[in-house]
C-alpha positions in Angstrom: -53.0 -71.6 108.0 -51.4 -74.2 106.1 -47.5 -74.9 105.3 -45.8 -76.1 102.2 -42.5 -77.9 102.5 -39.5 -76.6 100.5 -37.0 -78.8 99.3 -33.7 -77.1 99.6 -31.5 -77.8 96.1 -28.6 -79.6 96.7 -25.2 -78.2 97.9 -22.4 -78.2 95.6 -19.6 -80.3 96.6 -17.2 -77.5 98.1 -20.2 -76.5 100.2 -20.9 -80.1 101.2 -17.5 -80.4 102.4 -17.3 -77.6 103.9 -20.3 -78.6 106.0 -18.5 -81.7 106.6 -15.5 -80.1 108.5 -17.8 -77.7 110.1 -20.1 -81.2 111.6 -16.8 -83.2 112.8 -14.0 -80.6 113.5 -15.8 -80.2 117.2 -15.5 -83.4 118.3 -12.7 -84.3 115.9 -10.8 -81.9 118.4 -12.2 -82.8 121.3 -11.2 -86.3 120.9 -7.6 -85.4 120.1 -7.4 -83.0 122.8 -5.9 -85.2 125.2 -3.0 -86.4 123.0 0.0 -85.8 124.5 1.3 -82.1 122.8 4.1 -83.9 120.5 1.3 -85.9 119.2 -0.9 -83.8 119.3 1.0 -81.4 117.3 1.8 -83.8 114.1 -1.9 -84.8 114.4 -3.4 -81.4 114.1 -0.8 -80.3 111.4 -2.4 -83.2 109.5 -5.4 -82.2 109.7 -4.4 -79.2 107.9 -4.0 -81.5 104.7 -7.3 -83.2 105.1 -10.3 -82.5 102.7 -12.6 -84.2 105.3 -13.8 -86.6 102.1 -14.0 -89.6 104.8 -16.8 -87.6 107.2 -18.6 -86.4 103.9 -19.3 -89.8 102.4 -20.2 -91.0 106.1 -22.4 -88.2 106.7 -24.3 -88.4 103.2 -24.4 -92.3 103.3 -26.6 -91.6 106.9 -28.7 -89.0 105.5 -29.5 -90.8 102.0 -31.7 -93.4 104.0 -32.1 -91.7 107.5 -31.2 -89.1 110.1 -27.4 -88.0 109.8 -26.5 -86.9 113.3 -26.0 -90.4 114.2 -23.1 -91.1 112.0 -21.2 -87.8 113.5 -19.1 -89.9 115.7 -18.6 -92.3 112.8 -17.3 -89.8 110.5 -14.9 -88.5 112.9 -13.6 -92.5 113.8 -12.8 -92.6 109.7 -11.5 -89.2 109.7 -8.9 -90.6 112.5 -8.9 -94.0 110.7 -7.8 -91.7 107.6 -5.1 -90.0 109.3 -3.7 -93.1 110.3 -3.5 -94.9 106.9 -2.2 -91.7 105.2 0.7 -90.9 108.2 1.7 -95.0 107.2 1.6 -94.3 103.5 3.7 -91.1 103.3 6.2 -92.8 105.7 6.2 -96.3 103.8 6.5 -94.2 99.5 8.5 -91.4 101.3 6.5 -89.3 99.9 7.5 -85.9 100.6 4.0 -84.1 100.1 0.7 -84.7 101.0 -1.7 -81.9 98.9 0.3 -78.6 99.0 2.5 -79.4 102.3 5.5 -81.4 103.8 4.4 -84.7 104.5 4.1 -84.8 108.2 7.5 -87.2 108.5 9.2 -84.5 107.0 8.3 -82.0 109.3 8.7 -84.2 112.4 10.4 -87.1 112.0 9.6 -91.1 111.4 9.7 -92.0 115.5 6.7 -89.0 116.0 4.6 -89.8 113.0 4.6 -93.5 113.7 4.1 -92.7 117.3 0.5 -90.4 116.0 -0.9 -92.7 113.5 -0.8 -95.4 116.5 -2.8 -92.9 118.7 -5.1 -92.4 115.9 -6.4 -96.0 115.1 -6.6 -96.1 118.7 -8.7 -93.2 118.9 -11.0 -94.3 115.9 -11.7 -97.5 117.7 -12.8 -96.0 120.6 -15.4 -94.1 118.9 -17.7 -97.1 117.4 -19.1 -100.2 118.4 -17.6 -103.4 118.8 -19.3 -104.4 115.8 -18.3 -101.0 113.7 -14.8 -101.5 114.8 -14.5 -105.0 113.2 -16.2 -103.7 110.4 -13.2 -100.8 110.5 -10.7 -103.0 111.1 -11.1 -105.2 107.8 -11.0 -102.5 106.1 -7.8 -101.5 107.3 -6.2 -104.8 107.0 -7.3 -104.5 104.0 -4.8 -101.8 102.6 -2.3 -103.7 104.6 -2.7 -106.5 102.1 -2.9 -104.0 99.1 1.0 -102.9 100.7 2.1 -106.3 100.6 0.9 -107.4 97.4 2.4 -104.7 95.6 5.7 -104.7 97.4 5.7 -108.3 95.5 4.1 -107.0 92.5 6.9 -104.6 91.8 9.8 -107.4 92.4 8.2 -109.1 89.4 9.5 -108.5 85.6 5.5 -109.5 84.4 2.8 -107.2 84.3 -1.0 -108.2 85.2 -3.4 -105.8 84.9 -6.1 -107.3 87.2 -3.8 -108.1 90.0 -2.9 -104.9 89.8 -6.3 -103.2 89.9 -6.8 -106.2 92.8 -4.3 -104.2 94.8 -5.8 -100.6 93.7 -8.9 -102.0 95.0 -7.7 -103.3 98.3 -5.5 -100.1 99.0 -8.1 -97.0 98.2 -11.4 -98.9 97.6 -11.5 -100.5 101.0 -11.6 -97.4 103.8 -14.6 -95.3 101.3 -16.4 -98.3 101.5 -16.4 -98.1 104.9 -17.6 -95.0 105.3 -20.4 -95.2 103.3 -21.5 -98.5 105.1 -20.9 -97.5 108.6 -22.4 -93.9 107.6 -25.7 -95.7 106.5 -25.9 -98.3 109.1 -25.5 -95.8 111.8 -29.0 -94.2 110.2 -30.7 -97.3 110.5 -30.3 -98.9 106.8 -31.4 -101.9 106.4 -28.6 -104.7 105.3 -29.6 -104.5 101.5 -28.9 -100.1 101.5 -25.9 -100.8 103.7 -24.4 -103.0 100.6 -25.5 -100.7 98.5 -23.6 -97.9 100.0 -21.1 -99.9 100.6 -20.3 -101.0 97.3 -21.0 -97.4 95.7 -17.9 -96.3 98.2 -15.9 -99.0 97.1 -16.0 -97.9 93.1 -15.8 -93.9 93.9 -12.3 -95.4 96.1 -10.9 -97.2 93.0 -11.8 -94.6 90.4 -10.5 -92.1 92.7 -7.3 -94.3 92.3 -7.2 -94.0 88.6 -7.3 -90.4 88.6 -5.0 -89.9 91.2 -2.7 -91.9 89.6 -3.3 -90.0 86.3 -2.9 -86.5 87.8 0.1 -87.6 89.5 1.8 -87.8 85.8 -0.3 -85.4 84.3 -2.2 -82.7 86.7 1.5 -80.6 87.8 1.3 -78.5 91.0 -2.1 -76.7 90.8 -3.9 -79.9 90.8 -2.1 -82.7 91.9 0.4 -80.8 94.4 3.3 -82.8 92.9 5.4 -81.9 89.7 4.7 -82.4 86.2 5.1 -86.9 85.9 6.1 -87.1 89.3 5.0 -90.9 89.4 7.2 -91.8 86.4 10.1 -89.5 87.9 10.4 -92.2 90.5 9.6 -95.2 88.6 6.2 -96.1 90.2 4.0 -98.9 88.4 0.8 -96.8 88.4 -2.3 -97.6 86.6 -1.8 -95.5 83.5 2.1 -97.3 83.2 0.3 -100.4 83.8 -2.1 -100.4 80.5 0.3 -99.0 78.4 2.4 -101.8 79.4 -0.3 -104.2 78.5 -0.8 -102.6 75.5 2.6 -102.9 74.5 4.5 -100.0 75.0 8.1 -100.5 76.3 7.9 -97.8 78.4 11.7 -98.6 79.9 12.8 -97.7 76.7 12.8 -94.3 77.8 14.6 -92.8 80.7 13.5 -89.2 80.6 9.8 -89.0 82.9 8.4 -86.2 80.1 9.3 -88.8 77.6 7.8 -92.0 79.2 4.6 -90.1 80.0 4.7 -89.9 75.9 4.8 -93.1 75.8 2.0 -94.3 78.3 -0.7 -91.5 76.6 0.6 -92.9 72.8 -0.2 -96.4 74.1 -3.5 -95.4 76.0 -2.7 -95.7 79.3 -4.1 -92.2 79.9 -7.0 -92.8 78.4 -7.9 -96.3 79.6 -7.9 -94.5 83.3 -10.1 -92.1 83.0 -12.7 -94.4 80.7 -12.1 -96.8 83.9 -13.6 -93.8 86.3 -16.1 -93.0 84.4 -17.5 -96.7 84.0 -16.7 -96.8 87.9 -18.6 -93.6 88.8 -21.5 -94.9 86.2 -21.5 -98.1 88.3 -21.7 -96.4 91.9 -24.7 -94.3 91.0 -26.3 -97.7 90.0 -26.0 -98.6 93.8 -26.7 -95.8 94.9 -30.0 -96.0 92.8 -30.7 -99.2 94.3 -30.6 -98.3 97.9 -33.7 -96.1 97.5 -32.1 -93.0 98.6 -33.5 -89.7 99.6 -33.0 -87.3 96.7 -31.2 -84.3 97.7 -28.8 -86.5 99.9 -28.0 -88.8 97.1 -27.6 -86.0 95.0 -25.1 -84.5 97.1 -23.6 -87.6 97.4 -23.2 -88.4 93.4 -21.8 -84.8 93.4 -18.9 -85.0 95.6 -18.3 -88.6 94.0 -18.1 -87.0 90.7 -16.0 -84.0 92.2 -13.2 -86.6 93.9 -13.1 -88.4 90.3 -13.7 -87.4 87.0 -14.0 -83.5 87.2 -10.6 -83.5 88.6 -9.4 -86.1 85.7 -10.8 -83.2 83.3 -8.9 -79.9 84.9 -5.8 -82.2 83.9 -7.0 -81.7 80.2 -7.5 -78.3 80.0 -5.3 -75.9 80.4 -4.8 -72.6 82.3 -5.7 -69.4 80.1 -2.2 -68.8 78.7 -0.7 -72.4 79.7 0.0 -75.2 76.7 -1.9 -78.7 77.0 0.5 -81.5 78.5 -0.4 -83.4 76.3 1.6 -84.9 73.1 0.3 -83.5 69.4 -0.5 -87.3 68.5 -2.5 -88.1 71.5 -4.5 -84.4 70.9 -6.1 -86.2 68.3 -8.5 -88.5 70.7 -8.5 -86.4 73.3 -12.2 -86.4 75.0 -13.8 -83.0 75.3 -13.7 -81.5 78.5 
């Protein structure tokens, strides 16, 4: 009697993720069990906010060039690693949100949350090898260094675009570039697929970034969790505010947000972000190419890259059955299809 292997199609990317909580959320707990309960208690309400995007890219970067089930306890070290720079962010923007919820400092206080994102690098340490953990811990200096260069950034009258894609980069590039590296070294990839993966993380991180930044004007509740030009409400130098200041556009002429987010999609700041993700995403699957991947892994992989970027840049621009575009009359005129 003979056999014939079936290759299973690829899982979409709601299924891959959901496969990616259902691979870490055991051990994830188990590691946190110990916490003491008011830890424990901001940490696990966290995790109600997470997507689990860290494990996936882990867990696919391992099974694009080898066996997966040895980058479990890596995905669950950037899961914690996760946690921890996203407790520090919401405290250091005061964000109020994270996804549809409170932030976590808002529910429990500053002491408590600084007190669990502590107790989580120190739990994502624990998890790797001495090697891994430096490997972790650049990457996590790195959006240290992103913090601190756009604290200075944003004392400055000037606008540069490239520093501030430099500290875009350093801030959101640096931790999905660790996953993917760590993911793939833990299956045994060789040094040249490890950069490979590496670098593919890195530009899914920074056009994630553009997105974000575009949905946070654009995207309203549904998709972004945060009101209708939330970003410009508070007078944040994103991205999109960045190139239509390059371009020209006084955007400070303009106190009202609705107004101001005229401004930056006349000038193209919009537009320039999402072109920016989609030369990004066009560049990761390059590496990805080049790392001689397994096909149904690395088409997972290019799926939930293209999920976390550019299909959520196009929900923005269209509408809800019944709902009016956000978007300006003039700027409706170079809109890209969605």
């Amino acid at each position: 009697m003979t056999s014939t292997d079936v290759v299973a199609p690829p899982r979409d990317s709601q299924s891959v993720l959901e496969w990616s909580r259902a691979t870490v959320d055991a051990p994830l707990r188990a590691v946190i069990a110990d916490l003491p309960d008011e830890t424990r208690e901001v940490v696990e309400y966290n995790l109600r906010q997470q997507d689990f995007t860290a494990a996936a890219l882990a867990l696919l970067a391992a099974e694009t060039v080898g066996d997966g089930g040895g980058a479990v306890r890596v995905a669950v070290a950037l899961e914690l690693a996760t946690q921890h720079e996203q407790l520090h962010a919401d405290l250091m923007t005061r964000a109020v949100s994270r996804g549809h919820l409170p932030a976590a400092w808002v529910e429990f206080g500053d002491d408590r949350v600084v007190s669990a994102a502590e107790a989580l690098l120190s739990l994502a340490f624990a998890q790797l090898t001495k090697s891994e953990v430096m490997v972790l811990n650049a990457a996590l200096l790195s959006v240290v260094d992103g913090y601190v260069q756009e604290i200075e950034l944003d004392e400055r009258d000037d606008i540069d675009i490239a520093e501030h894609l430099g500290v875009a980069a350093a801030k959101h590039a640096a931790l999905p570039a660790c996953a993917c590296e760590l993911g793939a070294l833990a299956a045994g990839a060789s040094r040249s697929q490890a950069d490979h993966l590496r670098e593919f993380g890195d530009d899914i991180g920074l056009a994630r970034k553009h997105v974000d930044d575009v949905l946070a004007i654009w995207g309203g509740p549904a998709i972004s969790g945060k009101p209708l030009y939330d970003d410009l409400a508070h007078g944040r130098r994103t991205l999109p505010v960045v190139a239509a200041i390059d371009a020209g556009a006084d955007v400070y002429a303009e106190t009202d947000p609705r107004a101001v987010a005229d401004l930056v999609e006349q000038a193209g700041g919009r537009k320039w972000c999402e072109q920016q993700a989609e030369l990004l995403l066009a560049r990761a699957l390059n590496h990805l190419r080049q790392c001689r991947p397994r096909a149904r892994a690395a088409d997972e992989l290019f799926g939930l890259a293209r999920e976390i970027t550019t299909a959520r840049s196009a929900q923005a621009r269209t509408p809800a059955p019944g709902v009016p575009s956000q978007s300006t009359a003039a700027s409706r005129e170079d809109r890209t299809p969605s």
